[in-house]
C-alpha positions in Angstrom: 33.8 4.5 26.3 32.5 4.6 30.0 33.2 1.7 32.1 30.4 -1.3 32.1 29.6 -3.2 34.7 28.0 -6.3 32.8 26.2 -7.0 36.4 22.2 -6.7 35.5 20.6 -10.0 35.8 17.9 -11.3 33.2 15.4 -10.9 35.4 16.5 -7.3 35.9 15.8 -6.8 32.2 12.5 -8.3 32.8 11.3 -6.1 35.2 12.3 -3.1 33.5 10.6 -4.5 30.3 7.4 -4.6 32.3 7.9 -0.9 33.8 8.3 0.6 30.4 5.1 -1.5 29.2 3.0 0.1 32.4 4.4 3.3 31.8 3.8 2.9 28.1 -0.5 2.4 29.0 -0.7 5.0 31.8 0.7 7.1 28.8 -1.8 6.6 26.5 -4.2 6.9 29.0 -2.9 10.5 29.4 -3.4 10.8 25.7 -7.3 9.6 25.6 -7.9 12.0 28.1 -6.0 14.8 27.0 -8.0 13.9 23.7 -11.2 14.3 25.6 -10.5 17.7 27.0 -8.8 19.1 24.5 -5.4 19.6 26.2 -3.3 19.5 23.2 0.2 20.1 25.4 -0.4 17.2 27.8 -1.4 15.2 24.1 1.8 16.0 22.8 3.6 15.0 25.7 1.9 12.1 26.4 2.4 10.8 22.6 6.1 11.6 22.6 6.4 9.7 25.8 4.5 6.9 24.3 6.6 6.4 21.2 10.2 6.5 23.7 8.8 3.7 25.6 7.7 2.2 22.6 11.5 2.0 21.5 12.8 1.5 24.9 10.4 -1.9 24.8 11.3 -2.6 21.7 15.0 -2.6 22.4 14.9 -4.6 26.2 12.9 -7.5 23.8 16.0 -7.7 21.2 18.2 -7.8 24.4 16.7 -10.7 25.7 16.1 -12.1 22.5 12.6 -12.2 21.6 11.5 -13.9 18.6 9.7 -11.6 15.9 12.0 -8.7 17.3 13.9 -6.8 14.8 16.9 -4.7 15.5 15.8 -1.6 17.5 17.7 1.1 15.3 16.0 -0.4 12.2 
């Protein structure tokens, strides 16, 4: 196991939450307009980069313990 540091504040966790949810939008924005111009590679990108940050949102709410939140891995 690699060494942990334990040293990210809550508010750290936070900010990355709301990164991954702007990231998330600009994301599907790509996909709308890939969808509009019938770029089916930038689609595919943008919709597998969508569904990561989906899960990496998903998980930084079940770290800091968001109500309605299942486990991330189920």
């Amino acid at each position: 196991m690699p060494p942990r540091r334990y040293d990210r504040t809550w508010t750290d966790i936070e900010k990355m939450l709301d990164l991954a949810t702007e990231r998330r939008q600009k994301w599907r924005e790509s996909f709308e307009y890939a969808q509009t111009t019938g770029d089916r590679d930038l689609m595919r990108e943008a919709a597998r980069n969508y569904k990561a940050l989906e899960g990496v949102e998903k998980t930084l709410k079940w770290v800091l313990g968001e109500e309605g939140i299942n486990h991330p891995l189920s």
